[in-house]
C-alpha positions, 0 to 999 in steps of 0.5 A: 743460130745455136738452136739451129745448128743443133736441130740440124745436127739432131735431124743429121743423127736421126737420120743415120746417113753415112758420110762421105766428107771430113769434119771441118767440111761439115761444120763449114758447110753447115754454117755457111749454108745457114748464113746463105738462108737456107732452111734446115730441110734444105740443109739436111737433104744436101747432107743426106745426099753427101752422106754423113755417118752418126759416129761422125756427126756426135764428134761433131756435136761435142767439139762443138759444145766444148768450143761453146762451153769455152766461148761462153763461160757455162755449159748448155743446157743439153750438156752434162759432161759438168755437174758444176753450177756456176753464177748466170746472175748478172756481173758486178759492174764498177760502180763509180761516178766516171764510168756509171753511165758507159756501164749500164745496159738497160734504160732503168739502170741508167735512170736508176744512175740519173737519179743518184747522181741527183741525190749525190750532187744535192748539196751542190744546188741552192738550198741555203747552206753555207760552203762551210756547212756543206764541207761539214756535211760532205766530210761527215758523209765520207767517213761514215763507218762500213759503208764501204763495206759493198763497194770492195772488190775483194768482198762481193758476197757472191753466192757459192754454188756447188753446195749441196743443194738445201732440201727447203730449195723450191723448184721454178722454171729456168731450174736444171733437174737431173734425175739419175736411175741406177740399179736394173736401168742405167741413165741420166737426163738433165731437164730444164723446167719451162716457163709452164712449169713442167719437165718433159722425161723422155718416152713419158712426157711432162711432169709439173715440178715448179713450186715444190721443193727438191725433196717433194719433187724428188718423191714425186718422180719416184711415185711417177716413174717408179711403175716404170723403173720397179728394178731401178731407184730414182735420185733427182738432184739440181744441176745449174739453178736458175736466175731471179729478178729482185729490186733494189729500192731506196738508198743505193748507190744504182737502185733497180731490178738486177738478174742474180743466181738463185742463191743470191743473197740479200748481200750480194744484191747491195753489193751488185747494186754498188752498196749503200749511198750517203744517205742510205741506212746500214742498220735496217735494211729490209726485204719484202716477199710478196709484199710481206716483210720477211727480213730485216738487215744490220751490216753491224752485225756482220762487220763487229760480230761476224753474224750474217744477221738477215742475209736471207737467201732470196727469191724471185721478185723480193725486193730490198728497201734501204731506208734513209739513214735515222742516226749517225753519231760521231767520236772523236779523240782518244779512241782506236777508231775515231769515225762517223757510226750509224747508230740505233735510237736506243744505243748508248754511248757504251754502244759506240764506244765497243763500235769504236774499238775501245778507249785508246791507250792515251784516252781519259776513261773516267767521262765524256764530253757530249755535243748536241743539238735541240733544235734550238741551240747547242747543248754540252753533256758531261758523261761519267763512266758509270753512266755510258751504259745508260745515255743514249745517243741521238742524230747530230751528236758528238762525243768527244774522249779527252787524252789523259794529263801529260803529267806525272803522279809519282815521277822524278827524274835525274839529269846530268853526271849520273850512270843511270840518268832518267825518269824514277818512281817515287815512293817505296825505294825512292823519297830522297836525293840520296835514295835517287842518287843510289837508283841512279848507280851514283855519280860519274867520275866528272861530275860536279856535286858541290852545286846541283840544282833541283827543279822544283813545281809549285802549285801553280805550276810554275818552277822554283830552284833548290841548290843542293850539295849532292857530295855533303849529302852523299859522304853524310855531311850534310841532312838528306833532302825529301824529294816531291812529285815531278822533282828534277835534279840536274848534276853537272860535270866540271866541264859545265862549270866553264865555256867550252874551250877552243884553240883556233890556227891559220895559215900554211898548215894541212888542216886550219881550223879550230881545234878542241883546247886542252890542257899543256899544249904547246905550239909544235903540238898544236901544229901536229894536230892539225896536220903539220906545217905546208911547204910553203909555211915558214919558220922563220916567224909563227905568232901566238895571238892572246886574248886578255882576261882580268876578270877583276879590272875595273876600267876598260883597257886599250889592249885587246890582245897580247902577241907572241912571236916564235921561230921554228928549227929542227924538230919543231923546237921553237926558240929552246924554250919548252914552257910555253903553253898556250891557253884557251882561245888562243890564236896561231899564226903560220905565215907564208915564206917569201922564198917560195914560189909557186910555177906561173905559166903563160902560152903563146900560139898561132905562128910561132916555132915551138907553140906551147906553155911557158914558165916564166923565169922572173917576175918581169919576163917580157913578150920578147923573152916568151918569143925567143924562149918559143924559137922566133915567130914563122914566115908566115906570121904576121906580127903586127896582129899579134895580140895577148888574152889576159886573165881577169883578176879579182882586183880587175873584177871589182874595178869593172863591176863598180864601173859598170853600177856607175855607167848603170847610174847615169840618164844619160840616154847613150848610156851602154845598156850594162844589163847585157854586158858580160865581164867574162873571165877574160880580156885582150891587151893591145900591143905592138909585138913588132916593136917589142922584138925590134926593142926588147926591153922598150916600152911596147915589150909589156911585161907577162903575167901569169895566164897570158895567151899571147896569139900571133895570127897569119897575115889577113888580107881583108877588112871588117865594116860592121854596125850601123852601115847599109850592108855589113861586109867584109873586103879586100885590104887595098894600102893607103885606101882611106876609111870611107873607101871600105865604108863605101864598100858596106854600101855606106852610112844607115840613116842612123849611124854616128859617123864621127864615132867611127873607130877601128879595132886592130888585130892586136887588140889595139883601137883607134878612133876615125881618122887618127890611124890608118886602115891595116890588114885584119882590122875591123871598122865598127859604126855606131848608132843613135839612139832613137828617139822617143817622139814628143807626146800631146800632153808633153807639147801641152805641158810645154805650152802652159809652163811658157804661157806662164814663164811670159806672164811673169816676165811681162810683170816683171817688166812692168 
């Protein structure tokens, strides 16, 4: 369609007519009546009658090359506002095995991609290997050094291509020539050599320049237009170059034919075609020309070295072959970059070294350990560093370079009561304990010297202990000791000499726990430091718990401790003594006083006068005394359903966890399933509170505990029937009507209800078993179930059978 319109807009200009529409009109109008199929005769007599003026028309044709430039990224070969080239070659496309496949265009590519994915996925077929040697193989493939040099995203080798254009560069169809004449005559043409090889100048005709290079091509338009243009001088540059097709053979990730620029080089061709695979070599990449080997490329060169070593620049129809791989030698251990290297056969182990980095830091330099296969079995080489230059490596090997002894040639070391502890050279300065003690700025103000302790290595390795009195040796009383290679000498402090000492205290003080002992500590001291005394700490009684330490007794006592008591006045002064210390260890007591007494609160809610929280005046408050102290119950209380909720405590707890691992326990088949019982945090208490108010003081006046909620619910004129009945209901309350009234009521018994465990459960909390009370207000009436029963299976009739067959034959013989 662009050729079209283009022919269209040049037939418009040449033709010069005025016009008499807008520019969005003509552009409109011109495609529309290309898209309708009208030819372009056609078109240009309708714009001929319309009238359209060449001022109008150029407008029209550079909007529309600009718009163009944007849509498609490059400039027409018509256009020459730009002189820039830019890359028309293919794109790099992301080589990975997800998207491969979706990515590639053209048929040969997607073979090209069938065929890697074969060479990648080989392993995986049956050809003998074990899964362990095939991990080996996969793992050694991965780590293979540079070859994920083409495979980077930021390093594509892609041309640069607005240098100034080499002399040597050879013309051929596709090729941009901008021939540019200044001096008498001002003019520039930019010509696309065809597929013949020519170039057509305006008013001269075609001109053969394919196959000559830019300066022979430039001499020869000066020698062919220079009769034309005697005033004026000649230049011819190269605008946009043209493209090249080269094959990528061999070992690649997508081998095939790829488009590039005609700067491209043999880089940027492996990178296109998604680097080198895992069998493809790095070190002899070749290219052909014509059938002739014209350059060979190692990609070591350019990683270790920087020397784009054979990245020639290549031509139409090159083709670059990558070889399978010849060597890959691995290094491991002590070195600044342990890898799988492809190596040359005439590389040595110096060579793979420099690859590596270099020795680390750590790395024992003087040989190394080589593994190596023949062919027949396995074979160990030990290379000494005279001889790296010298060995070479083969396919398979591995070297190995072993860290360095974790030892010391000329090392002591101080530990312990010394300014300086550490480790020390021995040699000039240092040779003694003495000369070590003065290195190490001597001893400290709490060290022990009397008895230090030298750690000492014998030839086998193993340790040996010299005591030493490093006070004699210091102030000259005693001889000086010569100290050896990796000599430790540990000085301990006074502390060391003992345990560490503790004073541990309990009871009603802000911070009980244990503290660090020191030395004449008394009792009020003890209690300051751990925060003084609570309020609810007596002083009437504090105990001094000791322990009993005779190192030289020589029977076992039946006294383990020893026992103090005290009384705390003003000021923490206990008893007017002031000799009283305690020692190590020992443990003391602050009891709680039995005149305090912490608030206990209860509640009462529901229909009483003044709901609320209550404190209890005495230990035995009862529920008549919480009524009165809320002002009395309301009118519309109904005091019968009155019930308290209790708080379990720890001792309640307990009792109902052991009872429920005894329920758990039994077989019997009624068992309550305990697994689905939850204790709770609370408990309802069955009372009468209409008793307890009529007589306070009597039994049913039940006294409080902290926590209780007492309830006092309005009066509930209906009845709960609930389990195993037809249709659980709740009815009116009828007085005097019996149980089986309201169980009627729930349609009756369900075929397995237990209708003699029938129970009642009253507003109060209270319970009653069928029949023993009667129906009130409130109350619920709960039916149980049988359990089901588990039908007899044959071989359990069978089993039967046989043991009563038995048990017969033997009483017939006992009859007999």
């Amino acid at each position: 369609m662009k050729r079209i319109l283009f022919a269209l807009l040049l037939s418009i200009i040449s033709m010069g007519a005025s016009a008499q529409m807008n520019d969005s009109q003509v552009m409109d109008y011109i495609q529309s009546a290309t898209k309708a199929g009208k030819s372009q005769g056609q078109i240009t007599a309708q714009l001929m009658q319309r009238g359209v003026k060449i001022d109008q028309i150029r407008k029209i044709r550079n909007k529309y090359n600009s718009e163009n430039d944007k849509k498609n990224g490059s400039a027409d070969d018509t256009n020459t506002n730009s002189k820039l080239r830019k890359n028309n070659g293919d794109k790099p496309k992301e080589f990975t095995n997800s998207n491969l496949s979706d990515k590639f265009d053209n048929e040969n590519n997607r073979k090209a991609y069938s065929k890697y994915n074969r060479n990648s996925n080989e392993l995986d077929e049956d050809e003998g290997l074990e899964e362990e040697e095939y991990e080996k193989e996969k793992d050694r493939t991965k780590k293979v050094f540079g070859r994920d040099i083409f495979n980077n995203k930021l390093l594509s080798f892609e041309p640069n291509m607005n240098i100034a254009t080499p002399s040597n560069y050879v013309l051929g169809p596709g090729d941009q020539v901008v021939i540019n004449i200044y001096g008498g005559s001002q003019s520039e043409q930019t010509l696309t050599i065809s597929p013949e090889g020519t170039v057509v100048v305006p008013n001269y005709g075609p001109i053969h320049l394919s196959g000559l290079t830019v300066a022979r091509a430039n001499a020869k338009l000066r020698r062919t237009l220079g009769s034309r243009y005697q005033s004026s001088r000649i230049s011819t540059s190269v605008g946009q170059t043209r493209t090249i097709s080269v094959n990528v053979m061999g070992e690649v990730k997508v081998p095939g034919t790829y488009t590039l620029s005609a700067f491209a080089t043999t880089f940027h061709a492996l990178y296109m075609a998604g680097g080198i695979n895992d069998l493809g070599t790095l070190r002899n990449i070749k290219v052909y020309r014509g059938g002739r080997l014209i350059s060979v490329v190692d990609v070591y060169e350019f990683i270790m070295n920087g020397r784009l070593a054979g990245n020639v620049r290549l031509q139409d129809n090159d083709v670059i072959v990558v070889s399978p791989y010849d060597c890959l030698v691995q290094i491991t251990g002590a070195v600044k970059r342990p890898m799988i290297y492809e190596m040359r056969k005439n590389e040595s182990v110096a060579t793979i070294l420099k690859y590596a980095g270099g020795f680390a830091s750590n790395a024992y330099k003087k040989q190394i350990r080589l593994l190596r296969a023949n062919g027949k079995e396995k074979q160990v080489y030990t290379i000494d560093e005279f001889d790296m230059s010298g060995f070479k490596v083969m396919d398979g090997d591995t070297l190995r370079v072993d860290s360095i002894l974790d030892r010391y040639e000329n090392m002591v070391e101080v530990r312990g009561a010394v300014f300086r502890p550490g480790l020390y050279q021995l040699g000039d300065q240092i040779t003694t304990v003495r000369s070590l003690i003065q290195q190490a700025q001597g001893l400290t103000e709490e060290a022990y010297g009397k008895h230090a302790v030298i750690q000492r290595m014998k030839e086998d390795r193993t340790k040996k202990t010299i005591a030493v009195d490093i006070e004699a040796i210091m102030n000259g009383s005693a001889a000086d000791i010569p100290l050896q290679n990796e000599d430790v000498i540990f000085i301990p402090t006074e502390a060391d000499k003992i345990k560490a000492r503790t004073l541990t205290i309990h009871g009603e003080v802000q911070f009980p726990g244990t503290y660090e002992y020191a030395d004449n500590t008394t009792i009020e001291d003890f209690i300051v430091q751990a925060g003084g005394l609570t309020d609810a700490a007596s002083t009437a009684k504090v105990d001094v718990s000791r322990r009993i330490l005779d190192p030289s007794s020589t029977y076992s006592s039946k006294k383990i401790a020893e026992t103090f008591t005290f009384t705390l006045e003003n000021g923490l002064i206990i008893d007017k003594t002031n000799d009283f210390f305690l020692q190590p260890y020992d443990q003391v007591y602050v009891r709680r006083s039995p005149g305090f007494k912490e608030q206990r609160n209860v509640s009462i809610e529901g229909e009483a006068l003044f709901p609320g929280d209550y404190t209890l005046t005495t230990k035995n408050m009862r529920l008549s005394e919480l009524v009165k102290a809320a002002g009395g119950v309301t009118q519309e209380a109904y005091v019968k359903g009155a019930r308290i909720e209790r708080l379990i405590n720890e001792e309640e707890r307990l009792r109902m966890e052991t009872l429920m691992r005894t329920i758990k326990g039994q077989d019997d088949k009624d068992t309550i399933k305990t697994e689905k019982i939850d204790l709770g945090d609370t408990y309802y208490v069955g009372i009468n509170l209409e008793k307890a108010l009529k007589n306070p003081g009597g039994n049913e006046d039940i006294t409080l505990r902290e926590g209780d909620r007492l309830f006092i619910p309005e009066y509930n004129a209906t009845v709960k029937i609930s389990g195993d009945v037809m249709y659980p209901n709740t009815v009116s309350y009828i007085e005097d009507k019996p149980i089986s009234y309201y169980i009627n009521e729930a349609g009756g018994y369900s075929a397995r209800a237990k209708k003699s465990k029938t129970f009642i459960v009253y507003q109060n909390g209270k319970v009653s078993v069928k029949g023993k009370n009667k129906i009130e207000p409130g109350c619920e009436i709960i039916v149980p179930s049988k359990p089901k029963k588990t039908p007899m299976s044959i071989t359990s009739i069978l089993s039967i059978g046989t043991t009563l067959a038995s048990l017969a034959t033997v009483i017939v013989a006992l009859l007999k």
